[in-house]
C-alpha positions in Angstrom: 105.8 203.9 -96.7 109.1 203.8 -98.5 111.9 205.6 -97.5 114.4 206.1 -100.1 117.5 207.7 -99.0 120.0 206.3 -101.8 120.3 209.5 -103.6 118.5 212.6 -104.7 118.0 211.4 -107.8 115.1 209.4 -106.7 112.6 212.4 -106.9 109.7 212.4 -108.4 108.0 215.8 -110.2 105.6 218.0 -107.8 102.0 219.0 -109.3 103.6 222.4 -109.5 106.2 221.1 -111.9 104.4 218.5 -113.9 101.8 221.8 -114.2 104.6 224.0 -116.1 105.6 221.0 -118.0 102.2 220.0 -119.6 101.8 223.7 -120.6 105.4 223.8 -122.0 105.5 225.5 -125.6 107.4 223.3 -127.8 109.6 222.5 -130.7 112.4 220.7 -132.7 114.8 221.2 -130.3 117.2 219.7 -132.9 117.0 222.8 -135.2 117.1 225.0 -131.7 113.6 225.3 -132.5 112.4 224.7 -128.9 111.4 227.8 -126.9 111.3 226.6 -123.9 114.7 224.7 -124.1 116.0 228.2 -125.6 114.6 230.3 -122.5 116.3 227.7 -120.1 119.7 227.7 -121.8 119.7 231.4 -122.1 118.4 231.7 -118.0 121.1 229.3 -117.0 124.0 231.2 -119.1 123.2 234.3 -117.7 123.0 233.1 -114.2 126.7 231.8 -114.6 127.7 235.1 -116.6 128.4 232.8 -120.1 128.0 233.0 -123.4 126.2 230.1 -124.3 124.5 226.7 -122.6 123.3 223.3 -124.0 120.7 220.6 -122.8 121.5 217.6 -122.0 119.8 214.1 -121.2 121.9 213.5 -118.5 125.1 215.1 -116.3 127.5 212.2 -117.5 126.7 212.9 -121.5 127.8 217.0 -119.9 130.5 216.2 -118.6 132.0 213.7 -121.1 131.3 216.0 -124.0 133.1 218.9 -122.0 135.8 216.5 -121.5 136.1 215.8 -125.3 136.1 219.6 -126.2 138.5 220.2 -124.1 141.3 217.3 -124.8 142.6 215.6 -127.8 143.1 211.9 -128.2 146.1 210.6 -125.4 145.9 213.7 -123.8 145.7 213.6 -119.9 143.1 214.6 -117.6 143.8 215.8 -114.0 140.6 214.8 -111.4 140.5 213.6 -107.9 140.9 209.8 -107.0 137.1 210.0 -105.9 136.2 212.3 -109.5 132.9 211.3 -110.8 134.1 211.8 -114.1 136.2 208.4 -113.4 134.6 206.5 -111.1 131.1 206.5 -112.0 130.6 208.0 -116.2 131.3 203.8 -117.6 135.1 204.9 -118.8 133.7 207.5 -121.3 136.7 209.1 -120.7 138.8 205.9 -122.6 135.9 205.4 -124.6 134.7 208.9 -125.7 137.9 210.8 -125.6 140.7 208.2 -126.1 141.9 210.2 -122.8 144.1 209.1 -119.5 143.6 210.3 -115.9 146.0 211.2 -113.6 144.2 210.7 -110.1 145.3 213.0 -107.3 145.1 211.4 -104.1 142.9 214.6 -102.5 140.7 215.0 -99.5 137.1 213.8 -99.8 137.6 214.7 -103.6 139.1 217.7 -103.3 142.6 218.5 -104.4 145.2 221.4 -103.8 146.7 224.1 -106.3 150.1 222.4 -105.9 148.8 219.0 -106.3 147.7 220.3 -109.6 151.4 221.4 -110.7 152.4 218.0 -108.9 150.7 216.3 -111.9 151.3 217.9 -115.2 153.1 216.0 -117.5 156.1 218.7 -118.8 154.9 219.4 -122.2 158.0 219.1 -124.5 158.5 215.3 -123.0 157.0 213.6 -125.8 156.9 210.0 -124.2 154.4 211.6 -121.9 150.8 212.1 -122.4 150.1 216.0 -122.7 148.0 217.8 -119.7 145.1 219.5 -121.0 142.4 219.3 -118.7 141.8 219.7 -114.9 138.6 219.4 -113.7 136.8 219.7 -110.5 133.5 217.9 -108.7 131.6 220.3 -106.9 129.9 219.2 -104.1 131.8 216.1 -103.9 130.2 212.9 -104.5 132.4 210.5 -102.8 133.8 213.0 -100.6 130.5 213.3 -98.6 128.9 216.4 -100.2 132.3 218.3 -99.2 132.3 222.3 -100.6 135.1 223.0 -102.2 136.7 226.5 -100.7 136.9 229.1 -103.3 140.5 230.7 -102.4 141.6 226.9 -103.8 139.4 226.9 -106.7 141.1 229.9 -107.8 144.6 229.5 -107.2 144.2 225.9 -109.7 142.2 228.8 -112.0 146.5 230.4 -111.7 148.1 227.0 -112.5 145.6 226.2 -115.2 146.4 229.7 -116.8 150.0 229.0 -116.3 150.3 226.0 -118.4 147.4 226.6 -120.3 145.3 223.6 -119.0 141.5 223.5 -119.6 139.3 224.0 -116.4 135.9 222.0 -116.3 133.5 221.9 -113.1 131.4 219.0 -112.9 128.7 220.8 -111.0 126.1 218.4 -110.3 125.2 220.0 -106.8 126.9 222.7 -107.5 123.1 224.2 -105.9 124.0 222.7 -102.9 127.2 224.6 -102.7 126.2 227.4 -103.4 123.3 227.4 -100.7 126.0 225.8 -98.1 128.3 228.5 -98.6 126.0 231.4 -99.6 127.8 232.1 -103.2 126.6 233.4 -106.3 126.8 231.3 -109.7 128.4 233.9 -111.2 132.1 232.9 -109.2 131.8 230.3 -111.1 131.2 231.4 -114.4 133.7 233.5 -114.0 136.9 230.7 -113.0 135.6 227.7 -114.9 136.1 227.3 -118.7 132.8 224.9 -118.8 130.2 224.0 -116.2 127.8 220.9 -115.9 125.2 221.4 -113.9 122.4 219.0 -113.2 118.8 219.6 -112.9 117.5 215.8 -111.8 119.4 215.7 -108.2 118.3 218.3 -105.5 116.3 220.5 -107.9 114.1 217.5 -108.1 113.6 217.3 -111.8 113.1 213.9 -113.9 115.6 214.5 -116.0 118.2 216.8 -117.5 121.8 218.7 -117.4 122.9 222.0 -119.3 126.5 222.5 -119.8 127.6 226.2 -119.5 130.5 227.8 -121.3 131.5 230.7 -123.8 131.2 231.0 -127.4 134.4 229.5 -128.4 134.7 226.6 -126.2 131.0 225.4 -126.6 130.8 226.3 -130.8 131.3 222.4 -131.2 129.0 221.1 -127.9 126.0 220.2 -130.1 127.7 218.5 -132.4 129.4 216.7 -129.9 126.3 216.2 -128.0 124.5 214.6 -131.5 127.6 212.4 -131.9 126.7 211.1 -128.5 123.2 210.0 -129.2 121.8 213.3 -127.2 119.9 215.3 -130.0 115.9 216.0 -128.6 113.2 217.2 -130.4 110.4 218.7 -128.5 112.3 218.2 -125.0 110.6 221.5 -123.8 108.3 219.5 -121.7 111.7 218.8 -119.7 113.2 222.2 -120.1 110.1 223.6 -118.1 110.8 221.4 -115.2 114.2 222.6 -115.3 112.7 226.2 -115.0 110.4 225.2 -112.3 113.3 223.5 -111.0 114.8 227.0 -110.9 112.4 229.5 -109.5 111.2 226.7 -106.6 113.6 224.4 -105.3 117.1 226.2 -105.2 116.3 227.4 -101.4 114.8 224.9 -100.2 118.2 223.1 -100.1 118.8 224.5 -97.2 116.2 221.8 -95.8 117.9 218.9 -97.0 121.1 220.2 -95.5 120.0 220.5 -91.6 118.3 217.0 -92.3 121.4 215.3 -93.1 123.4 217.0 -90.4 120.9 215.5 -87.9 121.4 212.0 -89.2 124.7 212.2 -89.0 124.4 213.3 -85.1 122.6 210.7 -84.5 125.1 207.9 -86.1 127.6 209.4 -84.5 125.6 208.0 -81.2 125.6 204.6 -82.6 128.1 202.1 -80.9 128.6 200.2 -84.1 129.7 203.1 -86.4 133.2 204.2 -86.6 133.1 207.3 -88.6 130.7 210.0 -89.9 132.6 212.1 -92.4 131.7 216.1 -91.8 128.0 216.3 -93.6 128.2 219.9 -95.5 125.3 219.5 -97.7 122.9 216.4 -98.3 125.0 213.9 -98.4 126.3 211.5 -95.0 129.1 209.0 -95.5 129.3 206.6 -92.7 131.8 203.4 -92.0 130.7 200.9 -89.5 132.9 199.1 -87.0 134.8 196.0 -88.1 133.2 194.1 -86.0 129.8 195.3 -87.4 128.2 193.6 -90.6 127.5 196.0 -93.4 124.5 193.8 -94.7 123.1 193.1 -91.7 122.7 196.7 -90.9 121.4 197.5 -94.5 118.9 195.1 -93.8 117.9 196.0 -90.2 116.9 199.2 -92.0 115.0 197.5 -94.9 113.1 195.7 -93.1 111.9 199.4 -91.5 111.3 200.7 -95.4 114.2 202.6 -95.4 116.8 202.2 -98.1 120.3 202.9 -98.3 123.2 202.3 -100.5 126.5 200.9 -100.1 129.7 202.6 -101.6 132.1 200.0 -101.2 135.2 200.1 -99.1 132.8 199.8 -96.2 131.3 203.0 -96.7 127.4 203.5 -96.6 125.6 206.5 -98.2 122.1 208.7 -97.2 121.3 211.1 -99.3 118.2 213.8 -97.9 116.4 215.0 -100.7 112.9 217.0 -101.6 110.6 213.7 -101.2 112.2 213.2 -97.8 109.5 214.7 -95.6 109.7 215.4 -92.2 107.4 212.8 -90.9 109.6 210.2 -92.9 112.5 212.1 -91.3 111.5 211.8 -87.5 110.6 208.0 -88.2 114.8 207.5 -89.9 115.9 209.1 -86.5 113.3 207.1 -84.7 114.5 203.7 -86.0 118.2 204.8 -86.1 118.0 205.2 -82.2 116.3 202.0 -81.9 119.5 200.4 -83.1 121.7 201.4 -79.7 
């Protein structure tokens, strides 16, 4: 028995879902002609209190495609040192948008209100490239699964307002969050300018993001999204996972949460690790000793079936997830304590 802890994206579709997506109605999603694509765009818009939301293949073609409605060429983007949008989307900002980033050196990803103000580029000094965009990772990839507090989300929500800066979420657990912290999409909807939000991490779906916005920001997202490469035809067979997705594996989260908090308690015992960031959500970030070896540790837990990932900097990542049962979990702690 494998046990795959690198990430939640690792999931494979329950009976349940593959059920609703084999008896998907379909169409040419191209010409909106899709039903099923259509009832899931519309669900997820009204869940965030927006005007309008468009499928995606993947979060990183969301996001990037926010990113580009939202800037001009040599504009500036404002994100967090540890921003997916940076570190992990292959430079589609550069190559996409023909955009810069200005990194903000936050805490596990997350940045303050002043940091923001810190940043922007005054607009009328032309040898400077002009601030458009701010945007935001919630939960935090690198940061550990962190939640972002809301008082802080909304006083950047002021200082984009103020210099009439765009404001994207990445929300690729957003789910997460708002399990963790008992909030309503709708909070969201109703601070962000656009939201990505994925369906293939802790929703447990194969593939698929929607990004989420009003009518004026999101009238040029499916062009956008065809310039991309990310036009589908009868991608209601996805769509219908998403919906599963949905109505089944939102609350569950919870699960995965209390998992990873016991993981971490149990590292925490370990003589050779030196940290365990605070584990929020699904996520545990770990640093070992100096005097402990990374691959030999990787390996000690290989050779038990259990995989994990490195993040560099001598950081190692678990991620809990819906395939991570609780017999599989009992045997992580069990080999975990075997390592004293």
């Amino acid at each position: 028995m494998i046990i795959d802890l690198r990430s939640d994206t690792v999931t494979k579709p329950t009976q349940g879902m593959l059920d609703a997506m084999m008896s998907a109605q379909v169409g040419d999603d191209v010409y909106k002609e899709d039903p099923t694509v259509n009832v899931l765009e519309e669900r997820l818009a009204n869940l965030f209190g927006k005007e309008k939301a468009l499928f995606f293949p993947t979060g990183s073609m969301a996001n990037q495609a926010a990113i580009k409605l939202h800037t001009n060429p040599g504009d500036l983007l404002i994100c967090d040192k540890y921003a997916h949008v940076y570190n992990y989307e292959g430079g589609g900002v550069a190559f996409n948008s023909a955009v810069t980033c200005k990194l903000i050196d936050g805490n596990r990803g997350m940045f303050t209100a002043q940091q923001v103000i810190d940043s922007i580029n005054p607009p009328d000094f032309y040898h400077s490239p002009l601030t458009s965009l701010v945007a935001v990772e919630n939960t935090t990839n690198k940061g550990g699964g962190a939640c972002w507090g809301f008082e802080e989300i909304l006083k950047i929500r002021e200082v984009c307002d103020d210099h009439n800066l765009g404001y994207h979420l990445d929300g690729a657990r957003i789910w997460n969050a708002l399990v963790a912290k008992n909030e309503a999409a709708k909070q969201y909807g109703e601070i962000f300018d656009t939201i990505s939000v994925c369906l293939s991490k802790g929703l447990g779906c194969p593939i698929g993001s929607v990004l989420i916005g009003d009518e004026v920001i999101m009238e040029h997202a499916i062009r956008i999204r065809k310039i991309f490469g990310g036009g589908m035809r009868q991608v209601g067979y996805l769509a219908a996972a998403g919906l599963y997705a949905l109505d089944n594996n939102i609350e569950r989260l919870k699960e995965d949460h209390k998992k990873a908090k016991e993981i971490g308690e149990v590292l925490s015992q370990l003589p050779m690790i030196k940290t365990v960031e605070p584990i929020e959500t699904n996520i545990i970030i770990f640093e070992l000793n100096e005097d402990a070896d990374e691959t030999t540790f990787v390996q000690n837990l290989a050779d038990n079936n259990i995989k994990i990932i490195g993040m560099g900097g001598g950081k190692l990542r678990m991620v809990t997830h819906l395939d991570y049962t609780e017999g599989m979990h009992e045997r992580v702690l069990g080999v975990l304590k075997s390592m004293k």
